[in-house]
FIPA-725452 format. One record per residue (C-alpha): residue number from 1; residue in three letters; x, y, z. Coordinates in steps of 0.1 Angstrom, whole numbers. Layout:
BEGIN
> nr_rest_X_Y_Z
> NUM_Ala_X_Y_Z
...
//
This chain:
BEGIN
> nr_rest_X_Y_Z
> 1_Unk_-1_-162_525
> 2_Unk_29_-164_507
> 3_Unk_53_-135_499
> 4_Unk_53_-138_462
> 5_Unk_79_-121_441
> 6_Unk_68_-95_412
> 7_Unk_97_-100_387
> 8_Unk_84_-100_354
> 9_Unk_92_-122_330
> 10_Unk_80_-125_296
> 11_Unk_65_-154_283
> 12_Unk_52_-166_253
> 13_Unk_11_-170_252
> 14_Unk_-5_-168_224
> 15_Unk_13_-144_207
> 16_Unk_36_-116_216
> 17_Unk_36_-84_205
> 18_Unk_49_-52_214
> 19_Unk_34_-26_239
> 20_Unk_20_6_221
> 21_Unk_4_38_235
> 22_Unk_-27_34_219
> 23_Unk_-61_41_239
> 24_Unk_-68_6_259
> 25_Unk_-109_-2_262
> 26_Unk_-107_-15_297
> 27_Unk_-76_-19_323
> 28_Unk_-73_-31_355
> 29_Unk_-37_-27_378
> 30_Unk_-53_-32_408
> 31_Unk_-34_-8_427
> 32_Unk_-62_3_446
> 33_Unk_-81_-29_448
> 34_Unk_-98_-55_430
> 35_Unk_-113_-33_403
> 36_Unk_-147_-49_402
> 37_Unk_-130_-89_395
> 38_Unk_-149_-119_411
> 39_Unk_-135_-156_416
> 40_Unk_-156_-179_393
> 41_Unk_-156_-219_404
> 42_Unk_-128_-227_432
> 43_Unk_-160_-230_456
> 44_Unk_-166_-197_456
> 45_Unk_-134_-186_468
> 46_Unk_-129_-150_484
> 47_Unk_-105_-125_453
> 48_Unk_-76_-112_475
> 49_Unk_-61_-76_471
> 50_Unk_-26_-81_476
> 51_Unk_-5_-54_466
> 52_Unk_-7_-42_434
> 53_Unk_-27_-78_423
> 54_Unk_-51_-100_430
> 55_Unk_-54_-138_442
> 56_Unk_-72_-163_449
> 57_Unk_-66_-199_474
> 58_Unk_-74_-226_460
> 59_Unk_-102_-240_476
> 60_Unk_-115_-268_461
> 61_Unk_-111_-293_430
> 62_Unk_-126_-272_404
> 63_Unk_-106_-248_378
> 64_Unk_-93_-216_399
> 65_Unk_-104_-182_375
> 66_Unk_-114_-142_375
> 67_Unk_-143_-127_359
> 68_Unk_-142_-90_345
> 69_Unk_-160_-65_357
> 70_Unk_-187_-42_333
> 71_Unk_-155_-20_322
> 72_Unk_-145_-49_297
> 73_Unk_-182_-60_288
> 74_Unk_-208_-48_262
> 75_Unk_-196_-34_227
> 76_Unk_-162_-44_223
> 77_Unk_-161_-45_185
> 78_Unk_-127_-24_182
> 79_Unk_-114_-47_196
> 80_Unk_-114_-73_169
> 81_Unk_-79_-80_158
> 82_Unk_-65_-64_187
> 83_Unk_-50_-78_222
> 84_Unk_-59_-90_259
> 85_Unk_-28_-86_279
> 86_Unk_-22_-99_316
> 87_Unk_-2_-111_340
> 88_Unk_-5_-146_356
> 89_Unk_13_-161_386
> 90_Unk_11_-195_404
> 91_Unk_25_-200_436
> 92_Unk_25_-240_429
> 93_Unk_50_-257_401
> 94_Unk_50_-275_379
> 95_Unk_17_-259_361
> 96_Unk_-2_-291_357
> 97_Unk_-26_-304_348
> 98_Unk_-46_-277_334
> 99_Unk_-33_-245_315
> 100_Unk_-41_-211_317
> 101_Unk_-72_-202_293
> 102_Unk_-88_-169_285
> 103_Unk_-126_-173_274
> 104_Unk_-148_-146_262
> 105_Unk_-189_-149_261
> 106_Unk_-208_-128_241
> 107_Unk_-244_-126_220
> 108_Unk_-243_-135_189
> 109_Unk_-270_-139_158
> 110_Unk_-272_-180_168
> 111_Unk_-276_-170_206
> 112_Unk_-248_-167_233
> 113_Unk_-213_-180_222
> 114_Unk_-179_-184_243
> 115_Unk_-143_-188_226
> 116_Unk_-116_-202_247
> 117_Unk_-79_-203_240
> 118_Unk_-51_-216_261
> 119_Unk_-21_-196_272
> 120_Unk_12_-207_280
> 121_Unk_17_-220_314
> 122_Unk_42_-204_340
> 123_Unk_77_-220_342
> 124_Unk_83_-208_376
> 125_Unk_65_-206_406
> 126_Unk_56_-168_422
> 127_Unk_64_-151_390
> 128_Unk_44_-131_372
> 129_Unk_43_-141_332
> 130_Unk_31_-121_306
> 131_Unk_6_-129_282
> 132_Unk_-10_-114_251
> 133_Unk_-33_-129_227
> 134_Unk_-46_-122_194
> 135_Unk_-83_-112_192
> 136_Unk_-84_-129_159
> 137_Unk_-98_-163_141
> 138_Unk_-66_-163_130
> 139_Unk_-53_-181_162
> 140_Unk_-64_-212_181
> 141_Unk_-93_-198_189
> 142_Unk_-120_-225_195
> 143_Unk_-159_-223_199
> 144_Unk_-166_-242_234
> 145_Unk_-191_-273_229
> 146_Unk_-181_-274_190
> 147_Unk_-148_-279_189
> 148_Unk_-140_-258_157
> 149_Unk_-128_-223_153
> 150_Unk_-149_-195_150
> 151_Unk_-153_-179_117
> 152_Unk_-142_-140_114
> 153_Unk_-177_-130_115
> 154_Unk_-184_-150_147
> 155_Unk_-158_-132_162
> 156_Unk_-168_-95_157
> 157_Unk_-203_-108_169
> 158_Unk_-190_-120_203
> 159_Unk_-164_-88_202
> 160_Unk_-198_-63_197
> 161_Unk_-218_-77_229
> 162_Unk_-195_-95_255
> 163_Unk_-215_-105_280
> 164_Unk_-185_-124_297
> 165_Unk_-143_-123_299
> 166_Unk_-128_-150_320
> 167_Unk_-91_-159_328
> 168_Unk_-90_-193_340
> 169_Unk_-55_-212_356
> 170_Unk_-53_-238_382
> 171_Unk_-29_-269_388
> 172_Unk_-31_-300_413
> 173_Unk_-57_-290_438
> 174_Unk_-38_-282_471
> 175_Unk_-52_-262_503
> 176_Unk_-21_-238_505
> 177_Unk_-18_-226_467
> 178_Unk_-20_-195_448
> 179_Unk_-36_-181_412
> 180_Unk_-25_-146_407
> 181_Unk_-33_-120_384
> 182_Unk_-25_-85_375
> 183_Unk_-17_-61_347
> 184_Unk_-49_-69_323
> 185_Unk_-56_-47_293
> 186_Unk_-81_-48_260
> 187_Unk_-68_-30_231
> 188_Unk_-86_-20_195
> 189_Unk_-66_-32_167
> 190_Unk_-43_-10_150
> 191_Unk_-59_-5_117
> 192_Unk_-36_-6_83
> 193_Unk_-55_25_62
> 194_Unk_-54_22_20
> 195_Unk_-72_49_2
> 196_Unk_-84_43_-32
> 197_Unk_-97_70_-54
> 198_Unk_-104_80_-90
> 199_Unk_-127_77_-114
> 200_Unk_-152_52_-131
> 201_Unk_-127_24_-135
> 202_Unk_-120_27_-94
> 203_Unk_-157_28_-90
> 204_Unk_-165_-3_-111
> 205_Unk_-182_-12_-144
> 206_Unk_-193_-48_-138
> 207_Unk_-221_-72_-120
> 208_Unk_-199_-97_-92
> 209_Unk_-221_-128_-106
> 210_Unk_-200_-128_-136
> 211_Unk_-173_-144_-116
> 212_Unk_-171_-172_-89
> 213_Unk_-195_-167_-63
> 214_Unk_-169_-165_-37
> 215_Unk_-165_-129_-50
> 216_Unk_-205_-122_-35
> 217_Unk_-193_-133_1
> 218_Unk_-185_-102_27
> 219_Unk_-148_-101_37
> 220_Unk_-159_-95_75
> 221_Unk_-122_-97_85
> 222_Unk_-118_-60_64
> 223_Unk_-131_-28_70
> 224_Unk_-147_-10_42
> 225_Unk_-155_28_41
> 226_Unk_-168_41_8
> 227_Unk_-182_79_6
> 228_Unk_-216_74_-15
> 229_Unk_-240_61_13
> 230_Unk_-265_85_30
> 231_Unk_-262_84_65
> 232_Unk_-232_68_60
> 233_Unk_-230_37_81
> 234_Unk_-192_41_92
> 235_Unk_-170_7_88
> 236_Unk_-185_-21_70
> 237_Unk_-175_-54_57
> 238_Unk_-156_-55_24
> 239_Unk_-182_-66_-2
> 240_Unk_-199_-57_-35
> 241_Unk_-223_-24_-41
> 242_Unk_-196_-1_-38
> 243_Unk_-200_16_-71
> 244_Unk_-211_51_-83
> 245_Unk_-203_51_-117
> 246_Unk_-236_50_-139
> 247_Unk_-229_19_-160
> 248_Unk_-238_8_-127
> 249_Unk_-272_20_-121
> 250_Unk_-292_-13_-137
> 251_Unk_-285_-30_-105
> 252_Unk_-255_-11_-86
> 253_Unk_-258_-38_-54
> 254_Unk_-237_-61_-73
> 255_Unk_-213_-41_-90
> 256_Unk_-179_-34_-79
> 257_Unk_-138_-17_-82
> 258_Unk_-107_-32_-74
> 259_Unk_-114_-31_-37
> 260_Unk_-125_-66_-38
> 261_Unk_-88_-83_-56
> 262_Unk_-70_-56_-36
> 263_Unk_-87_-69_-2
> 264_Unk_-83_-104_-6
> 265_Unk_-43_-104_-15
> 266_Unk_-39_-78_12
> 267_Unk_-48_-110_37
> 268_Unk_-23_-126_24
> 269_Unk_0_-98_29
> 270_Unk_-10_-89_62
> 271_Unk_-29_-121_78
> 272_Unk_-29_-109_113
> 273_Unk_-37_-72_107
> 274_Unk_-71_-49_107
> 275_Unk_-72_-34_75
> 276_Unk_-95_-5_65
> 277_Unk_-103_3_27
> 278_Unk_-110_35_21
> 279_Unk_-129_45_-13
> 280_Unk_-139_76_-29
> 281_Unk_-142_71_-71
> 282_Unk_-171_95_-97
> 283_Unk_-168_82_-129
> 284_Unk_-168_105_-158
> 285_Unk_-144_131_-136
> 286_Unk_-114_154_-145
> 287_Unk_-81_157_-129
> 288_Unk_-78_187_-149
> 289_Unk_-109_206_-127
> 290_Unk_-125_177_-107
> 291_Unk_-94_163_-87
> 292_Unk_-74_196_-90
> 293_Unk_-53_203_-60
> 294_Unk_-56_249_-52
> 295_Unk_-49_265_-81
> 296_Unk_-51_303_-89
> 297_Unk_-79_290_-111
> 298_Unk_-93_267_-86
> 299_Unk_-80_283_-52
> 300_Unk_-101_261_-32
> 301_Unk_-96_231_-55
> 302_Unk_-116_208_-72
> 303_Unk_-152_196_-58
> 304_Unk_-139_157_-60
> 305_Unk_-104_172_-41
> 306_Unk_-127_186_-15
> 307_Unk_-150_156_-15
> 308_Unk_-119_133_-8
> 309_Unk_-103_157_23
> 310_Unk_-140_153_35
> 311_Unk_-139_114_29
> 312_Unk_-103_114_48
> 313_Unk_-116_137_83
> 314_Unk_-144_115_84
> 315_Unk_-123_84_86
> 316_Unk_-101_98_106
> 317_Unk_-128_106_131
> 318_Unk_-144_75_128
> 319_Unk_-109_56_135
> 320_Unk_-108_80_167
> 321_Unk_-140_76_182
> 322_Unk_-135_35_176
> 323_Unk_-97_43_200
> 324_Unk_-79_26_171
> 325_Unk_-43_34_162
> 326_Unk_-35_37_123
> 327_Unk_-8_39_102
> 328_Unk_-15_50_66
> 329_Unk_2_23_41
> 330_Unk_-10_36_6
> 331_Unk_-26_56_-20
> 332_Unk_-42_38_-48
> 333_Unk_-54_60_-78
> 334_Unk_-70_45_-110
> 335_Unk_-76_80_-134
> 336_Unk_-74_95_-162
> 337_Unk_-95_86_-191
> 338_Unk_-113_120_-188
> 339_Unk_-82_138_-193
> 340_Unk_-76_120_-224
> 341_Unk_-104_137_-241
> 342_Unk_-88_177_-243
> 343_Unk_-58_189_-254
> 344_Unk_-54_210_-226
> 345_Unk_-61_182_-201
> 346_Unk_-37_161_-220
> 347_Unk_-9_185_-216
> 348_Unk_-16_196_-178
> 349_Unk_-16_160_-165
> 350_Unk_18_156_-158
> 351_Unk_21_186_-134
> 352_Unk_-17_181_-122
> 353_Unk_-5_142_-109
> 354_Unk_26_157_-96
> 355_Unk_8_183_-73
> 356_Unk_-24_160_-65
> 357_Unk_5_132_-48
> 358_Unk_22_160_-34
> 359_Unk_-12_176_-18
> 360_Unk_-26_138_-10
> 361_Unk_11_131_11
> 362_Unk_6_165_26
> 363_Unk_-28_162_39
> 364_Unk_-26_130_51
> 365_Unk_5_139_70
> 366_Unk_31_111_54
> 367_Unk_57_128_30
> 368_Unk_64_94_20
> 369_Unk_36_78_13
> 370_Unk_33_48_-11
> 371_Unk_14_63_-45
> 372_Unk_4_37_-68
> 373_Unk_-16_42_-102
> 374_Unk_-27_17_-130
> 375_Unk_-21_34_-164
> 376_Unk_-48_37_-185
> 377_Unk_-53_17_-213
> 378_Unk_-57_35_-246
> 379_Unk_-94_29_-254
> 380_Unk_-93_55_-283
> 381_Unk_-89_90_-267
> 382_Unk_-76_117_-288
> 383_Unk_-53_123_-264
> 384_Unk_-48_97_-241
> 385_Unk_-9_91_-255
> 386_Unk_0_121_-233
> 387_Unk_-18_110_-204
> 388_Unk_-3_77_-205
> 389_Unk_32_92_-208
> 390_Unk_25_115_-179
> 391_Unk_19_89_-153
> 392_Unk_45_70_-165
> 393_Unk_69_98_-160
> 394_Unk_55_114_-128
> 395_Unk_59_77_-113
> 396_Unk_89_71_-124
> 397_Unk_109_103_-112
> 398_Unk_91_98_-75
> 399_Unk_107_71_-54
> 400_Unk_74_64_-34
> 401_Unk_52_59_-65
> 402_Unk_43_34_-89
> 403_Unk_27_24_-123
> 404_Unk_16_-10_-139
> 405_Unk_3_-15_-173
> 406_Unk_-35_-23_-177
> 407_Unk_-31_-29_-214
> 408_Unk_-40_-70_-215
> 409_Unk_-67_-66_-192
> 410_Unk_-99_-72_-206
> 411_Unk_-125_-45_-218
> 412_Unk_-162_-46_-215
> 413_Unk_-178_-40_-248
> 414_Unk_-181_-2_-240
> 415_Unk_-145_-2_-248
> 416_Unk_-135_24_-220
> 417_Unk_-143_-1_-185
> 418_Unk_-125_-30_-174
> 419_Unk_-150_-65_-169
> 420_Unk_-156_-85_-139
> 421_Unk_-125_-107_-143
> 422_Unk_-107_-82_-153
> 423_Unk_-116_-57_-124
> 424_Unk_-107_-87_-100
> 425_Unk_-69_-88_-113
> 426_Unk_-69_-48_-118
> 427_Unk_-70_-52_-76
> 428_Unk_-43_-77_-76
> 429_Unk_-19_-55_-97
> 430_Unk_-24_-27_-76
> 431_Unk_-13_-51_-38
> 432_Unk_11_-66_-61
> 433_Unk_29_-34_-64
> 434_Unk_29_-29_-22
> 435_Unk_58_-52_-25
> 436_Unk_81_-23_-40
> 437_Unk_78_-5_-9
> 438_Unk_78_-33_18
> 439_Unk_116_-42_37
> 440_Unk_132_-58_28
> 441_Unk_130_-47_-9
> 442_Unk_146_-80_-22
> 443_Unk_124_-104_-9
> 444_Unk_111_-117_-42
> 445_Unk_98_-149_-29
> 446_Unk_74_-131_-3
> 447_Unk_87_-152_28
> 448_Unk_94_-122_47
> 449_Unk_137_-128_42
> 450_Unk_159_-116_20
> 451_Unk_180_-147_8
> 452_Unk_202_-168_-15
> 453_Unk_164_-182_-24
> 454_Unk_153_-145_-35
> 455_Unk_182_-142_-58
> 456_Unk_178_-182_-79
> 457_Unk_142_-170_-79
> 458_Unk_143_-135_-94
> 459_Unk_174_-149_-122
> 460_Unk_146_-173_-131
> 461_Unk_121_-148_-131
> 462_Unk_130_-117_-130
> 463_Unk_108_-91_-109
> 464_Unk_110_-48_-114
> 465_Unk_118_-40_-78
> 466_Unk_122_0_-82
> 467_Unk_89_3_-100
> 468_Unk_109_20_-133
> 469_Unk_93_-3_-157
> 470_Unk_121_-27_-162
> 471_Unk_132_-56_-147
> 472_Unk_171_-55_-150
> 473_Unk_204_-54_-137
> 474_Unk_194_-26_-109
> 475_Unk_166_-48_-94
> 476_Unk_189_-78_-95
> 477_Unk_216_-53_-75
> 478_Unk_184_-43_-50
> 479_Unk_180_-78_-41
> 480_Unk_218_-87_-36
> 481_Unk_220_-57_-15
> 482_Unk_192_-70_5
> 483_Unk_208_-104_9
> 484_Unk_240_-92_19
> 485_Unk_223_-66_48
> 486_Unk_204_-99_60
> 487_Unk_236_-119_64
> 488_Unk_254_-84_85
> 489_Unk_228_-81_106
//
């Protein structure tokens, strides 16, 4: 046997992402043996503890390759969107003719599938690569036997009952040669969290077959959590049904918010991420009393405040018992009709918003979170002048909120709730504002680089960067500044 060296070097495969210290769902480093990993083909070749790895001879013509033991079987499903990670070593170079593939077998509703992908190959001989792939349609994933790549749904179906994870690699068949292996790790996904919250224009007004029947399809590649469902069935595709307002009641399995719009630009934002959608909306509900944050006339706070701190611990432990990681990107709020209908309301909703941001950053642990609200159109309130003005100015004096104008977005013939088409781009307003708050700041064309491009595109369009209402000389300054931090960098 040869003495193989255990440099590592990293190489690309797949795709390469940086280590975190998330929970993994299954490891092996073999430092105290195999682990429970067989040889699969190579004439039934005997796995080799050698070290800190394993190894196997090659022993015949067929494709050298390790099967998993039970640890990285069964219900994998968190594992959607998240990694496999290894190390690979050959003792024979160049890597030919074959490549290094990973392929995973599980159940799904059309009977047992396996995906395959191919890694890159060593460079070297008897050095351990690294490797980390993308659990994710969203690579060159490919259904075996159909040559096509699976569709999200597909995916999570395999993920939730593997029944089979091999890593295959072999080159020229030759008596004195080495496949090695060592260092392999599943992780969840780490999950991007978006709250969304309010009242009966968050919850939804309007039936999804009044707009293209793509609307009506499941986003299976989002999570959705939404606080009206009893039991509550934890994570669910992003879809229709979601609303609890009662202009939904005739036939509430169709009806929808913003969630849907919001979901499908965030894939665009964020093609190779988890994302989680968190919704809590009662129509017909008070910031004033409903949403209020401890008061001395509310100590404990509203019942919708409590309702929502509820909502967020039961995410939270949902996220925890799945082992994801998080991070918590954004608030979206879409309120304040009620208000508009007192006086008193009227005039306390400027420091009601500014304590209900202030309690929603504080309880979720993120002084800095991203707060973005649609302002409501005036529908004929007695008072809804004041509550416009107030969440105009709140936004405006906080660096890490927002506000957009809902004032050309159509009505419903109620004359208070936004229609389907109109609920669609309500979603799109609310992701289009994530930009604000996403480096760099002056990247107006969206290509991830602040540039010479951004500038001759915002001049010809120009864009409201800081959120302050106004496109002008200040964003124009925001993106120049970007430009120039690119070019120092």
């Amino acid at each position: 046997m040869r003495n193989y060296s255990i440099q590592l070097v990293q190489a690309l495969c797949g795709l390469m992402v940086t280590a975190s210290a998330q929970a993994q769902l299954a490891q092996s480093d073999f430092t105290a043996g195999t682990d429970g990993w067989v040889t699969a083909n190579n004439a039934g070749a005997t796995t080799l503890h050698f070290g800190d790895f394993i190894t196997q001879k090659d022993a015949a013509p067929e494709d050298m390759a390790f099967i998993a033991p039970a640890s990285f079987l069964g219900d994998k499903s968190s594992a959607y969107r998240g990694k496999l990670s290894f190390e690979v070593l050959s003792s024979q170079f160049p890597f030919v003719p074959s490549r290094p593939s990973v392929q995973i077998t599980g159940t799904t509703l059309k009977g047992p599938m396996t995906l395959s992908i191919d890694v890159a190959a060593p460079v070297r001989a008897n050095i351990f690569y690294q490797c980390e792939v993308l659990l994710s349609e969203s690579m060159p994933w490919e259904v075996v036997g159909e040559a096509r790549t699976p569709t999200a749904n597909e995916f999570k179906q395999v993920l939730g009952q593997v029944t089979e994870l091999r890593i295959t690699g072999d080159t020229a068949a030759a008596s004195d040669e080495y496949f090695g292996l060592d260092s392999v790790r599943l992780d969840p996904a780490h999950v991007r969290v978006f709250f969304l919250a309010g009242q009966s224009n968050m919850s939804g007004c309007n039936d999804v077959r009044n707009v293209d029947p793509s609307w009506q399809v499941p986003t299976e590649r989002h999570m959705f959590y939404w606080d009206d469902q009893e039991p509550n069935p934890g994570f669910l595709p992003l879809s229709p049904g979601s609303s609890t307002a009662s202009c939904s009641n005739a036939d509430p399995a169709f009806y929808f918010g913003p969630e849907l719009g919001f979901g499908r630009e965030l894939e665009t934002l964020y093609p190779d991420d988890q994302i989680l959608l968190v919704k809590y909306a009662v129509g017909g509900t008070t910031l004033y009393d409903d949403w209020t944050t401890p008061t001395g006339e509310y100590p404990d706070g509203g019942p919708m405040w409590n309702q929502l701190l509820q909502t967020i611990d039961d995410v939270f432990l949902e996220l925890g018992s799945n082992n994801y990681t998080y991070s918590i990107e954004a608030f979206v709020w879409m309120q304040g009709e009620s208000d508009a209908d007192r006086n008193y309301q009227g005039n306390a909703y400027n420091s009601k918003l500014t304590n209900f941001i202030t309690g929603v950053r504080t309880e979720l642990g993120e002084p800095e979170l991203p707060f973005i609200l649609g302002r409501i159109k005036d529908a004929g309130q007695p008072h809804v002048a004041k509550v416009r003005l107030a969440q105009q100015v709140v936004a405006d004096a906080d660096p890490w909120a927002c506000w957009f104008d809902t004032d050309d977005i159509a009505f419903l013939p109620d004359g208070i709730h936004y229609d389907a088409p109109g609920m669609i781009e309500l979603g799109r307003r609310f992701a289009d504002r994530l930009y604000v708050f996403l480096d760099p700041r002056g990247d107006v064309n969206r290509d991830g680089v602040a540039d010479i491009d951004d500038l001759h595109d915002w001049t010809k369009n120009p864009v409201d960067l800081n959120c302050d209402g106004a496109a002008d000389q200040i964003d124009m300054d925001i993106v120049i500044e970007a430009i120039r931090a690119d070019e120092e960098q």
